[in-house]
Steps between C-alpha positions, in 0.01 A plus 500: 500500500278747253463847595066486526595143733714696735209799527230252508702337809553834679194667433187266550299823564621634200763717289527744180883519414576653180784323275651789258796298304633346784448789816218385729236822690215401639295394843361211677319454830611291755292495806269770441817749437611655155858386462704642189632287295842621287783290321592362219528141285599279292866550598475859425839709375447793765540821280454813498124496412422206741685716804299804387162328518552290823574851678244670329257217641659521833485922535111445377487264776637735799273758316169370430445212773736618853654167661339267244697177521781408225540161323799475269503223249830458375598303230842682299817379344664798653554856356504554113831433405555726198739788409201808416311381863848564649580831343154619595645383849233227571608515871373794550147369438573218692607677805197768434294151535669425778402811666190532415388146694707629824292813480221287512646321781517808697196616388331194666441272241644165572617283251581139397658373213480149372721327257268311241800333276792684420700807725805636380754794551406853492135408391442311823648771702338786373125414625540116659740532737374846566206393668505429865471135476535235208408181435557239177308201368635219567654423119567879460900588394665794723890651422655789463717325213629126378802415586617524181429849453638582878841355409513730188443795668708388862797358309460218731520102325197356468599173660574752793148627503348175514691421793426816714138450366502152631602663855302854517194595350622844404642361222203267397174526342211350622165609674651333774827628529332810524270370783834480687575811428180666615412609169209249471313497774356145430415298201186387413378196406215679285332819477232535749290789675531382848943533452415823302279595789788427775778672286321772499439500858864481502580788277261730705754430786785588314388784349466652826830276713723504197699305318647188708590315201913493560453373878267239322799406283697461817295320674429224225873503410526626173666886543689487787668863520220723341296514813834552735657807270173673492459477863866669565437783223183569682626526815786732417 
């Protein structure tokens, strides 16, 4: 699905979102209420410059417009993957990204991220996953990494892989693995403002509960231990 479809869909009322190479700032209106609109496209390398401007964008945000709603649009292949983004120690960015959306988060300003087609790696944790609730479209991709790429760095056989991925969705990709593991909240047939609407009635709760997403993955049966551990570290 195009970009203007997807903003069309959410945004009847209307939106303005910028599109600088392939980083996405901007705002829409949904309901009468400014939401801002941040993210990036066509399965974006997340680098060092993309990082920079999505928590510029976000610290403008806090700044300029207190407990404005967030809207993350993510569409990334995953971190840039190069030697001179990792000697300029791209995860720093990523983690300054990273902490500029949970300042925002306890700053008041909910947030939702929605996968549009493609989530990957550290450029889907950095801002996506950071948000206090995500969602994907229904053809959208979601992993960490292929299997392929997992058994290089694990030492563990492919075959192997496949066969704990056909068992556990830890190991397997999928917008709906990750449903099971409370990382997507739900998946979405299309874009539409009345699900936009009610996840962001959903982050607003969040934002001030917390974050409930391992006794989600728990419940629906796809991380069974996260939710336990945390519960005994807490309570010693």
């Amino acid at each position: 699905m195009k970009l203007n479809d997807i903003l069309d869909a959410l945004f009847p009322e209307g939106h303005r979102v910028d599109r600088n190479d392939k980083v996405l700032i901007g705002e829409a209106t949904l309901g009468g209420q400014s939401i801002a609109v941040l993210g990036t496209t066509d399965a974006a390398a997340v680098d060092h410059a993309i990082a920079l401007s999505l928590a510029a964008a976000v610290l403008a945000t806090i700044e300029k417009h207190p407990g404005r709603p967030l809207l993350f649009l993510v569409d990334t292949s995953g971190q840039a993957l190069s030697r001179s983004q990792e000697l300029l120690c791209l995860n720093g960015s990523l983690a300054h990204l990273a902490e500029c959306v949970d300042l925002a988060r306890r700053r008041g300003h909910p947030s939702v991220a929605l996968v549009t087609a493609n989530a990957v790696s550290g450029g889907f944790l950095s801002f996506g996953l950071m948000a206090d609730v995500a969602y994907a479209l229904q053809d959208a991709q979601v992993r960490v990494m292929d299997l392929r790429a997992m058994s290089r760095v694990t030492k563990i056989p492919l075959e192997q892989l496949g066969e704990l991925a056909g068992n556990s969705p830890i190991f397997a990709p999928g917008a709906e693995n990750y449903q099971r593991m409370g990382g997507i909240e739900a998946i979405w047939p299309s874009p539409s403002p009345s699900l936009l609407a009610a996840a962001l009635d959903e982050a607003v709760g969040r934002c001030r509960a917390g974050d409930p997403r391992m006794a989600i993955g728990r419940v629906r049966g796809g991380r069974q231990l996260a939710a336990t551990i945390a519960e005994r570290v807490a309570g010693d």
